[in-house]
KOLNU-889472 format. One record per residue (C-alpha): residue number from 1; x, y, z. Coordinates in Angstrom, 1 decimal. Layout:
N
[pt NUM, [X, Y, Z]]
...
This chain:
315
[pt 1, [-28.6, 16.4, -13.8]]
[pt 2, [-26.9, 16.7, -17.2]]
[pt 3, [-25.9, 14.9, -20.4]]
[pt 4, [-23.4, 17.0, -22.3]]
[pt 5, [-21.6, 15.8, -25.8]]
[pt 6, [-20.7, 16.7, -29.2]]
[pt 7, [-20.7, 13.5, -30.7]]
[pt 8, [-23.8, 11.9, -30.3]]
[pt 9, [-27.1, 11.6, -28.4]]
[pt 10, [-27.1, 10.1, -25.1]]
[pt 11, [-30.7, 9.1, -24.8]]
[pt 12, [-32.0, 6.7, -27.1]]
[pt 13, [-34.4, 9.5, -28.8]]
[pt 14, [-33.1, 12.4, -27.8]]
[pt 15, [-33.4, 13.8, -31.4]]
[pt 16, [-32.2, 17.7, -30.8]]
[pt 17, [-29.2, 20.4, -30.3]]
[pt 18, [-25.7, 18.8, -29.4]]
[pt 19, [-23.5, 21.9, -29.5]]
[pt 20, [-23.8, 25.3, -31.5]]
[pt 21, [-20.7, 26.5, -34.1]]
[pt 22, [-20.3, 30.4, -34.6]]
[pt 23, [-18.1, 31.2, -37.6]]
[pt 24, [-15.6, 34.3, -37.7]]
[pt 25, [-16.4, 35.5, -40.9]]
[pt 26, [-19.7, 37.2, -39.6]]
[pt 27, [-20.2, 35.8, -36.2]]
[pt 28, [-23.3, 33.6, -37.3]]
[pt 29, [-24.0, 30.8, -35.5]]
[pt 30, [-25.7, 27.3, -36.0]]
[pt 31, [-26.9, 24.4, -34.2]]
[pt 32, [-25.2, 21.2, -35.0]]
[pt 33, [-28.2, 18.3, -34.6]]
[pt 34, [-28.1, 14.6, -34.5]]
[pt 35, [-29.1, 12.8, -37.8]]
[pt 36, [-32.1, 10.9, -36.2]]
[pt 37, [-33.2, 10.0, -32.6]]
[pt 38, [-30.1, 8.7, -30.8]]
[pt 39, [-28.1, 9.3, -33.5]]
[pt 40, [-24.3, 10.8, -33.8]]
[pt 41, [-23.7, 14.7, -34.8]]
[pt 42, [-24.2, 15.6, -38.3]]
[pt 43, [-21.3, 16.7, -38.6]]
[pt 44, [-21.9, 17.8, -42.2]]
[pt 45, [-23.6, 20.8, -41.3]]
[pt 46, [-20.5, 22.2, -39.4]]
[pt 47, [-18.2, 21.4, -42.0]]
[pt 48, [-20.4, 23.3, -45.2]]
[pt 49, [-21.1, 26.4, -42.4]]
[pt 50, [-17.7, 26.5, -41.5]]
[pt 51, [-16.2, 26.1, -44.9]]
[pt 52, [-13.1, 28.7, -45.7]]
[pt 53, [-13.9, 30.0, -42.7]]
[pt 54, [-12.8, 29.2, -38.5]]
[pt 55, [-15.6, 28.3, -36.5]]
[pt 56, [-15.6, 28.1, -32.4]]
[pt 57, [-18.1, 25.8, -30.1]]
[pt 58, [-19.3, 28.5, -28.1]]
[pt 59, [-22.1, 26.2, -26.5]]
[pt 60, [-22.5, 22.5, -25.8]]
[pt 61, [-26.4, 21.8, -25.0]]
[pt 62, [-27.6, 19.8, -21.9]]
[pt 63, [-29.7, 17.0, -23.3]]
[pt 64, [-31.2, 16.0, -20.3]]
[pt 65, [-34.2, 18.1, -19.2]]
[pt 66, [-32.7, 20.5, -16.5]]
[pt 67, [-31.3, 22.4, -19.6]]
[pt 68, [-27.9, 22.9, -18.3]]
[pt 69, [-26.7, 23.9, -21.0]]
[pt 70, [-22.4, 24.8, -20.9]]
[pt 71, [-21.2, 28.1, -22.4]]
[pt 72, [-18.1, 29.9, -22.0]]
[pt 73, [-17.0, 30.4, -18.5]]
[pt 74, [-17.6, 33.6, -16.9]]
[pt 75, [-15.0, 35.4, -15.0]]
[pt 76, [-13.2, 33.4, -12.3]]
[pt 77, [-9.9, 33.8, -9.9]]
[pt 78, [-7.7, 32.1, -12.8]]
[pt 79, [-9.4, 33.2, -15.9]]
[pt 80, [-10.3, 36.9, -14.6]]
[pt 81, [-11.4, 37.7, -18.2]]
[pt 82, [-13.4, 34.3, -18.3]]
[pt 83, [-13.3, 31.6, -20.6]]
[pt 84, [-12.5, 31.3, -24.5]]
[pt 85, [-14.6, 28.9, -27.1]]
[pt 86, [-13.0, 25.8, -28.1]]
[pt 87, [-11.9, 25.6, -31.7]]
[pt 88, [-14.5, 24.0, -33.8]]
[pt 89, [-12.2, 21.6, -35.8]]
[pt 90, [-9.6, 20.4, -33.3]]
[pt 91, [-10.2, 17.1, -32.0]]
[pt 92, [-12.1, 16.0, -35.0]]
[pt 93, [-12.7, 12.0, -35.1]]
[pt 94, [-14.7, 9.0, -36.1]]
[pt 95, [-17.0, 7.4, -34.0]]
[pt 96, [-19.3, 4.6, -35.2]]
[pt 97, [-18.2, 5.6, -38.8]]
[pt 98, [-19.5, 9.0, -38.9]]
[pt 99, [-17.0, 12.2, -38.5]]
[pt 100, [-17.6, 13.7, -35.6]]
[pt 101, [-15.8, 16.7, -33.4]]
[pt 102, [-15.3, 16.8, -29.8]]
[pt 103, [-13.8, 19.7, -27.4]]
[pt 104, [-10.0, 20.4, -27.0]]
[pt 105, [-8.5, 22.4, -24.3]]
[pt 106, [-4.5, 22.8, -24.1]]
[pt 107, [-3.1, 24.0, -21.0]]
[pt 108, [-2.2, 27.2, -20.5]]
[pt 109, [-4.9, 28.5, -22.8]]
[pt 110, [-8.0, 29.9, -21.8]]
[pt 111, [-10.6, 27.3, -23.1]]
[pt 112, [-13.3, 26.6, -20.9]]
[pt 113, [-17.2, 25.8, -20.2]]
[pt 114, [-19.1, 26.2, -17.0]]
[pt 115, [-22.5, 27.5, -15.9]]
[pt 116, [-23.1, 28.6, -12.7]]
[pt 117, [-26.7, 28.9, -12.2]]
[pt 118, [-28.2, 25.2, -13.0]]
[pt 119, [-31.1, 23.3, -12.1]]
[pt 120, [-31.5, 19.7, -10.7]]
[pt 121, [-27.6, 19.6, -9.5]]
[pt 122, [-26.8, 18.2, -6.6]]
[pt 123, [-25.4, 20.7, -3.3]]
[pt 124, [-24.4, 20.6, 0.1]]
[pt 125, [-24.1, 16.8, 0.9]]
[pt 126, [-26.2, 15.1, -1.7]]
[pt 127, [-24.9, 12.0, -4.0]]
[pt 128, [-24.3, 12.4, -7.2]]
[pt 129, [-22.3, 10.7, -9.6]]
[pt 130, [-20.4, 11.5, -13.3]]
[pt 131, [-18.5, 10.3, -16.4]]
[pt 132, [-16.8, 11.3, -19.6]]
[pt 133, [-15.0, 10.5, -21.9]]
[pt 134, [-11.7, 11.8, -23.4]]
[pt 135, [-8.6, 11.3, -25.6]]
[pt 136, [-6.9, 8.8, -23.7]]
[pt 137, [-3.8, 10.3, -25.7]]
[pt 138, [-4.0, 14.0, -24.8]]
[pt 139, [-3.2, 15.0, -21.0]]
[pt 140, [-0.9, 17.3, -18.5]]
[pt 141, [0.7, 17.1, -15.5]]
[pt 142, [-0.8, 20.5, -14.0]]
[pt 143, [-4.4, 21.5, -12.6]]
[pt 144, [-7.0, 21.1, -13.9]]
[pt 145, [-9.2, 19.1, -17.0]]
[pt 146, [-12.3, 18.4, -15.0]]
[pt 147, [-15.9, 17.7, -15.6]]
[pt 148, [-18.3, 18.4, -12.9]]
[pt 149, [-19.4, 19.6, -9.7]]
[pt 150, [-18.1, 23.5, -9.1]]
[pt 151, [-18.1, 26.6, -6.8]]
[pt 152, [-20.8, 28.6, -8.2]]
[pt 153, [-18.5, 32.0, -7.9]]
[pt 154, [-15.7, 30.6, -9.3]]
[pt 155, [-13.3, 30.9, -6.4]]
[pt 156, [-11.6, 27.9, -4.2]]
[pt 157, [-14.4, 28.2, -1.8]]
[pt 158, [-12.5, 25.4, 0.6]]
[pt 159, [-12.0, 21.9, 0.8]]
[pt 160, [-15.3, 19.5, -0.6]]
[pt 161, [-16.8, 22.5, -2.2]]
[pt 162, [-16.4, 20.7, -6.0]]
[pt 163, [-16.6, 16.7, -7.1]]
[pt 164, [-15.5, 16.7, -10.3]]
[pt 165, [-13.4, 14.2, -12.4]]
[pt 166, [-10.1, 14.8, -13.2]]
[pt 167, [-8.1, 13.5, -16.1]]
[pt 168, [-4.1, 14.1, -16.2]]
[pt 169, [-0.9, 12.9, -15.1]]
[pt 170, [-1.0, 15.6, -12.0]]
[pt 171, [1.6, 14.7, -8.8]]
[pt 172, [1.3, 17.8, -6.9]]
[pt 173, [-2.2, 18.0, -6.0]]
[pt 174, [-2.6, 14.5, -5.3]]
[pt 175, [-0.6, 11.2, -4.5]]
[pt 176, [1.2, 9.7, -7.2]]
[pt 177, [-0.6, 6.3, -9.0]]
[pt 178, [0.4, 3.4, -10.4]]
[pt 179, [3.4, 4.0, -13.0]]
[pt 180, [3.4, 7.7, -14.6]]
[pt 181, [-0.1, 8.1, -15.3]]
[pt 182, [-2.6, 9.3, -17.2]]
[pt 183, [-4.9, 8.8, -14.3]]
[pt 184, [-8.7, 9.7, -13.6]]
[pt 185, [-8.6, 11.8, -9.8]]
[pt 186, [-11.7, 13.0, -7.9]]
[pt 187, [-11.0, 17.0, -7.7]]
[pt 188, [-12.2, 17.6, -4.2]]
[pt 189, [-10.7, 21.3, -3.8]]
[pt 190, [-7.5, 21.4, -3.2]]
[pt 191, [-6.7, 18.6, -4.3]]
[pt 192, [-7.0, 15.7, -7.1]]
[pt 193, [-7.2, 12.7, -4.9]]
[pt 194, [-6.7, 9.3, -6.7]]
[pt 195, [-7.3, 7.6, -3.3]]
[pt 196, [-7.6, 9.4, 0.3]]
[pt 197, [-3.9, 10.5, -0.1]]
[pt 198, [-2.7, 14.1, -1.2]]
[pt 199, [-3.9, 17.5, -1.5]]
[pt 200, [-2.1, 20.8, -0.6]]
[pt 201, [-2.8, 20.3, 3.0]]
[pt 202, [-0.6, 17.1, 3.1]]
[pt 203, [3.0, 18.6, 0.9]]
[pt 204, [2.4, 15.4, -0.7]]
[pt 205, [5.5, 13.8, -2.3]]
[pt 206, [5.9, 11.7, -5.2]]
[pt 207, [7.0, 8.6, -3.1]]
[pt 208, [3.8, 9.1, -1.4]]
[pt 209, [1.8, 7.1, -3.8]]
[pt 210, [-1.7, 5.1, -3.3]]
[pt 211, [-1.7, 1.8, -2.1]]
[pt 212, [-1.8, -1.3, -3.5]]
[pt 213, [-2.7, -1.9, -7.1]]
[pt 214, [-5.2, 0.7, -7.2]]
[pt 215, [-4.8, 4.1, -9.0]]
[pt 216, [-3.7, 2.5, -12.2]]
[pt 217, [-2.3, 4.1, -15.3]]
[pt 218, [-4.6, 4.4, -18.0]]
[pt 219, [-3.2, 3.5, -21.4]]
[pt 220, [-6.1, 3.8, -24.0]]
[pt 221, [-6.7, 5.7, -27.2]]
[pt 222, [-10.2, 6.8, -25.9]]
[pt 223, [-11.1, 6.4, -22.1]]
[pt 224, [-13.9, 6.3, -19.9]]
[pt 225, [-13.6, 8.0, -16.5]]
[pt 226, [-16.2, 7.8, -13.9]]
[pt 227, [-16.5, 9.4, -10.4]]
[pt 228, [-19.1, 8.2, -7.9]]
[pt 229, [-19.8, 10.6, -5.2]]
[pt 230, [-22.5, 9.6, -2.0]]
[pt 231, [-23.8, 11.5, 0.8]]
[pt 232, [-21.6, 9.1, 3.2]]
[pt 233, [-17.3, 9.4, 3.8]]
[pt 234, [-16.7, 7.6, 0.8]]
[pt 235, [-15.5, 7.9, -3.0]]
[pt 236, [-15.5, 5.9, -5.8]]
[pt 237, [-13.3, 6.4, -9.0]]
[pt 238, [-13.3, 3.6, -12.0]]
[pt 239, [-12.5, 3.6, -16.2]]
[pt 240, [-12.1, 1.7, -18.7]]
[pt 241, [-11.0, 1.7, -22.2]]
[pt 242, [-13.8, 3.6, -24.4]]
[pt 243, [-13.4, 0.9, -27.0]]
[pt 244, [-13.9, -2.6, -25.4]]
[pt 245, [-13.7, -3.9, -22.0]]
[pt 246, [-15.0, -3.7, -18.8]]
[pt 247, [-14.8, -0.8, -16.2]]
[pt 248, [-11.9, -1.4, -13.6]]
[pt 249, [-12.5, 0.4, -9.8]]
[pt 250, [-9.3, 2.7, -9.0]]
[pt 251, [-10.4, 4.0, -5.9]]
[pt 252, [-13.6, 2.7, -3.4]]
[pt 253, [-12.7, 3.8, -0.4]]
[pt 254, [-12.7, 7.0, 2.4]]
[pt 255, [-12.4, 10.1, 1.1]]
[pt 256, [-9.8, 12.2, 2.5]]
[pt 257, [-9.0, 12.8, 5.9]]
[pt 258, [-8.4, 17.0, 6.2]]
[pt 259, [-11.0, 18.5, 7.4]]
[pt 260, [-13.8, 19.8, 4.9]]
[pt 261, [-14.0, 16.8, 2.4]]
[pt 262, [-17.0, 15.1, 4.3]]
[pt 263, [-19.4, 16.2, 4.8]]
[pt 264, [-19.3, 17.7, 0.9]]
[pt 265, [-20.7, 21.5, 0.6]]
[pt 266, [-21.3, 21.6, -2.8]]
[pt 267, [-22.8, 24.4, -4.8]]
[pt 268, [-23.4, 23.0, -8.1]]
[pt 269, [-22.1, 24.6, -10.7]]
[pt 270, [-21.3, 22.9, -13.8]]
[pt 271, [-17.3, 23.2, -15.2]]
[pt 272, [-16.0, 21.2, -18.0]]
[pt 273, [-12.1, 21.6, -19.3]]
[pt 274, [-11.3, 23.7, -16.1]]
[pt 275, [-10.8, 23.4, -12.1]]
[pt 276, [-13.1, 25.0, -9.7]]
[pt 277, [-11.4, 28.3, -9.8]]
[pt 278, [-10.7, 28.4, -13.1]]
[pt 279, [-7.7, 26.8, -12.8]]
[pt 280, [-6.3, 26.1, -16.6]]
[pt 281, [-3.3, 24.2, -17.0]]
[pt 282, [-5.1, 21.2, -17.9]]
[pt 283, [-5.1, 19.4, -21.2]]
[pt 284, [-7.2, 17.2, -22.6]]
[pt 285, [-10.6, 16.3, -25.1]]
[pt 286, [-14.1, 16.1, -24.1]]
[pt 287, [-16.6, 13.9, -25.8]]
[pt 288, [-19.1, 13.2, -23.8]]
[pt 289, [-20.3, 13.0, -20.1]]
[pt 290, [-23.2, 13.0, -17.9]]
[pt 291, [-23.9, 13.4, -14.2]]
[pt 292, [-26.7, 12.2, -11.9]]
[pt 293, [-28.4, 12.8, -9.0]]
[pt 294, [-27.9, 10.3, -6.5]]
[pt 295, [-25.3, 7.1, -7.1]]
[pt 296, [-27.0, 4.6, -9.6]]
[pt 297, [-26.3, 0.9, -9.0]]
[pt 298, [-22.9, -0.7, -10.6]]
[pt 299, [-24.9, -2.7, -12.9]]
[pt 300, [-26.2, 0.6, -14.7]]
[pt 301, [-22.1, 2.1, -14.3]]
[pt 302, [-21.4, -1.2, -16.4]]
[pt 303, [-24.2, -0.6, -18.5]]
[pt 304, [-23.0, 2.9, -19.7]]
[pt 305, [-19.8, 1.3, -20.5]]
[pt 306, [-21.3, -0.8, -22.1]]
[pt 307, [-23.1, 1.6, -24.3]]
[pt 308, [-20.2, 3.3, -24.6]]
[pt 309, [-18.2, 0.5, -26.4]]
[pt 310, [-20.9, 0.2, -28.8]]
[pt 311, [-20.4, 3.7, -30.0]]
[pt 312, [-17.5, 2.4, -31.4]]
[pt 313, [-15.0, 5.8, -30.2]]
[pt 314, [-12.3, 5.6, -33.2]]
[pt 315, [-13.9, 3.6, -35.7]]
């Protein structure tokens, strides 16, 4: 349904557009390409158009062919004026030894991508699954750094109306994990559920945690966070540390019980670094995700992982 990143391609030859960089000296704008099918960013060209100069990364292209491409989010209930670009040079790293840049949102502010009007995303009660990958370092406690499935009028439109993946230490809006977080979360509406526990409806408490071992903190530099959503009462959450290792399942299980979360009424709109609503106290840096239509098999979740590790995030 969609294949968004900033640091490389995520089809062996996808050879095109990753993200575009407009420079406030004039306004101009230019693509930043890969260096080759499958490649990383050139980063290169960013750095000599942006030179002496601040540049913002006013779109991030869809690489898969629905063209879904993420711009600056329109107007929604908590960003009434809409969204703001993310800084161009912010989260710059290395990945596979090339300098690369990825996309960093700090609470409070106003950063934020989301298209409403896609193609090929999944609605009403249809699987679908997702990943990304962020700065395992960077994170809040508050709603909402999410990559996903959105209201396509940017209002809480009620509970299962969004499946997006969440990243952050949150309490309030779900039941409290394993130890004091970061934790991935499926954000539902209304609530970032690390299990079938929390949400508004429930004036969840901290002592109200998941069960079990599950909901685990995450402590990497880079982390992969993966939300697998099917057309039946069930959710599944797992990461993994970006740079080696397997994936680890945090959640498999029923999704939650207050009315609304199953069956899902999706609308499919796509929201990256923000909640549904345009909820923006979330913090945290994007690198790359992808969603799909319909749950693929765990062999292809480990796969991606996989791939993934072989990037070589920080190196």
């Amino acid at each position: 349904m969609a294949a968004h990143s900033t640091v490389r391609a995520l089809y062996g030859a996808y050879n095109g557009k990753l993200y575009q960089v407009k420079r406030a000296s004039d306004n101009a704008t230019r693509d930043i390409l890969t260096l080759g099918p499958g490649g990383y960013a050139d980063a290169s060209t960013q750095d000599t158009f942006c030179a002496n100069t601040k540049c913002t990364i006013p779109i991030i292209y869809d690489q898969s062919p629905q063209g879904n491409d993420l711009g600056v989010s329109p107007p929604a209930t908590w960003l009434s004026n809409g969204g703001t670009a993310a800084s161009a040079a912010a989260a710059k790293t290395m990945v596979g030894g090339h300098p690369v840049y990825g996309i960093s949102v700090t609470g409070g502010g106003t950063t934020a991508y989301r298209i409403n009007s896609t193609k090929g995303v999944a609605k009403g009660n249809q699987a679908e699954a997702m990943y990304m990958v962020v700065d395992g370092t960077r994170y809040s406690n508050s709603c909402c750094f999410d990559y996903g499935n959105a209201e396509s009028d940017g209002k809480d439109d009620g509970n299962g109306t969004m499946e997006a993946v969440y990243w952050g230490s949150d309490t309030g809006w779900g039941g409290k994990g394993q130890g004091n977080g970061p934790w991935i979360a499926a954000d539902l509406e209304n609530g970032m559920f690390k299990c079938d526990r929390g949400g508004w409806q429930s004036n969840i408490v901290v002592s109200q945690a998941c069960p079990g071992a599950l909901a685990q903190s995450i402590a990497a530099k880079f982390a992969t966070a993966m939300l697998k959503g099917p057309a039946t009462n069930t959710f599944t959450l797992k990461s993994a540390d970006a740079q080696a290792g397997a994936l680890v399942v945090q959640w498999d299980g029923p999704r939650p019980s207050p009315s609304g979360y199953y069956p899902k009424n999706l609308q499919g709109a796509i929201i990256l670094g923000t909640g549904g609503d345009g909820s923006n106290g979330g913090t945290g840096t994007f690198f790359e995700g992808a969603m799909t239509m319909g749950n693929p098999p765990d062999a292809i979740d480990e796969a991606i992982q996989a791939n993934i590790v072989a990037a070589m995030y920080g190196q």
